[in-house]
C-alpha positions in Angstrom: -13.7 0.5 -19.2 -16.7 -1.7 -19.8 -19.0 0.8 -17.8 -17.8 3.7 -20.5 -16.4 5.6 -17.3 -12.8 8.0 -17.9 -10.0 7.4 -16.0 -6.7 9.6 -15.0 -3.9 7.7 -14.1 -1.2 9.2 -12.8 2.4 8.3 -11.9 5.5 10.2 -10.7 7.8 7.9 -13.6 7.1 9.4 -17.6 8.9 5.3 -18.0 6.0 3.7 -16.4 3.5 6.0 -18.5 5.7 5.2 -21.9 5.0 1.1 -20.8 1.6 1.3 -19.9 0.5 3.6 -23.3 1.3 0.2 -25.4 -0.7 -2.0 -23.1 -3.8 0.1 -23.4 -3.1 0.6 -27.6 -3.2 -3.2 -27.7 -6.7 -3.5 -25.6 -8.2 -0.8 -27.9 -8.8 1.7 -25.6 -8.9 5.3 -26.2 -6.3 7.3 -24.2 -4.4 10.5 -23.8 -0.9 11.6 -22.5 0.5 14.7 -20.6 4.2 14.7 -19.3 6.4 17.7 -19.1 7.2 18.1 -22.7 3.8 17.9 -23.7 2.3 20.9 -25.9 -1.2 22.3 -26.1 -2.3 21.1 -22.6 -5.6 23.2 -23.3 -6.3 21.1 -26.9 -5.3 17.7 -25.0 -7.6 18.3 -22.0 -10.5 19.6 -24.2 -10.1 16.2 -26.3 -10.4 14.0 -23.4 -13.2 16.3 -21.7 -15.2 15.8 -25.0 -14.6 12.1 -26.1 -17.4 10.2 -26.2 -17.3 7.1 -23.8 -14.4 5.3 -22.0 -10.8 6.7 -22.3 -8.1 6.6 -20.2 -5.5 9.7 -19.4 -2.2 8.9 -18.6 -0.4 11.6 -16.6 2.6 12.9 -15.2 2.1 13.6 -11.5 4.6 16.9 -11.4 3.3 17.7 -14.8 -0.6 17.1 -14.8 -1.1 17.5 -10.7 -1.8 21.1 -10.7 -4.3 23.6 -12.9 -6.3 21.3 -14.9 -10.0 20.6 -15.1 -10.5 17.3 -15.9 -14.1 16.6 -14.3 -15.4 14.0 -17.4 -12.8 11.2 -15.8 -14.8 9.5 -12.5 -12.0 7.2 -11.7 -8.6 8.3 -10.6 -5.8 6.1 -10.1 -2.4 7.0 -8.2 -0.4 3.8 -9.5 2.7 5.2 -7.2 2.9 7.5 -3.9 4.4 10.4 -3.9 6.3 11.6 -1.0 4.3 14.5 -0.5 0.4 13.5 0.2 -0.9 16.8 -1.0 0.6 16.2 -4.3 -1.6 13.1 -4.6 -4.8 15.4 -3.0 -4.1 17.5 -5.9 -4.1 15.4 -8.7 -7.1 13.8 -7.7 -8.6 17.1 -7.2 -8.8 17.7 -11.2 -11.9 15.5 -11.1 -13.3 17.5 -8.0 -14.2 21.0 -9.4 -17.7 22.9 -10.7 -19.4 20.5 -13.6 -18.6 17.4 -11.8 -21.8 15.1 -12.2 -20.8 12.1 -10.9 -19.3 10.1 -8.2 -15.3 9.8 -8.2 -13.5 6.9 -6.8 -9.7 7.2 -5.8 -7.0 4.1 -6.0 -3.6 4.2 -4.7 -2.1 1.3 -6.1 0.5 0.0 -3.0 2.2 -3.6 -3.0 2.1 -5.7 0.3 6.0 -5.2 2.1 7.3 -2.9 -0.6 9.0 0.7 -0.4 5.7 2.4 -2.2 3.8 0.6 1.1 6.3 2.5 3.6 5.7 5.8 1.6 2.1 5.5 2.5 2.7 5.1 6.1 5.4 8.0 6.1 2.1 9.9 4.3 0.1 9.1 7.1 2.1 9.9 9.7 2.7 13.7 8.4 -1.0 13.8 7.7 -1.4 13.2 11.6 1.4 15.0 13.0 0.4 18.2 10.1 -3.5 17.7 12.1 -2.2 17.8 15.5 -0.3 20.8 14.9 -2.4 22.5 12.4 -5.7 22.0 14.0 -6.8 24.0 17.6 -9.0 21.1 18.7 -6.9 17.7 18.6 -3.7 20.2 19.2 -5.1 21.3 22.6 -6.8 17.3 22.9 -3.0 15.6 22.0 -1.7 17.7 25.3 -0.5 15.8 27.8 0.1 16.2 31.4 4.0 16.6 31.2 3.0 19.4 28.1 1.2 21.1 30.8 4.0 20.7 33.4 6.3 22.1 30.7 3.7 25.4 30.0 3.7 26.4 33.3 7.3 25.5 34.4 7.0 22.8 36.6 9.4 20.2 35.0 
């Protein structure tokens, strides 16, 4: 906040948004809110957009992760995984879109041994599997010699 950067934080839980919104009241720093029941998306995203200096968005992950423009914010933080990686991708793809002038740095916020740290491997591992699959090159390269054997009918 002291380098007058904006920030999107976003969270799967509305409860952990409703504790955090009286943390950041106390510290004195601007911020917004989106959730499911929030109206005039356009007015709220246009506010942050156009506040001058530092402010912080709080956000809904199902609610905020798809269809917005929110390139002012070079800071986005995930504060808990999702199951779905490309959930995640999208939300912090609101800051990548035309008008984007500056660098944007990504947090996942995971604690050592915890559920939230197994969720991030069980990300990885689809990410992997999704690129072995998905993609001709390490498809063909992830071929072994029993795949072959299995092609051609030699078991």
């Amino acid at each position: 906040m002291d380098e007058g950067h904006k920030v999107l934080v976003f969270s799967q839980f509305v409860e952990l948004l409703a504790i955090l919104k009286p943390v950041l009241t106390a510290r004195g720093w601007p911020h917004f809110y989106l959730a499911g029941e929030t109206e005039n998306r356009g007015e709220l995203v246009e506010s942050f957009q156009t506040a001058e200096g530092a402010a912080i968005f709080l956000i809904s992950l199902k609610a905020g992760g798809f269809g917005l423009n929110l390139t002012a914010a070079s800071y986005v933080v995930l504060f808990d995984p999702w199951w779905n990686p490309a959930v995640e991708n999208q939300a912090i793809d609101r800051t990548h879109r035309i008008g984007q002038t500056n660098p944007v740095m990504a947090y996942r916020l995971l604690i050592k041994n915890s559920i939230e740290e197994k969720i991030r491997l069980l990300q990885k591992q689809k990410k992997a599997l999704a690129e072995d699959v998905l993609g001709e090159e390490r498809f063909s390269q992830s071929l072994t010699l029993d795949d072959f054997r299995f092609l051609f009918g030699e078991d």
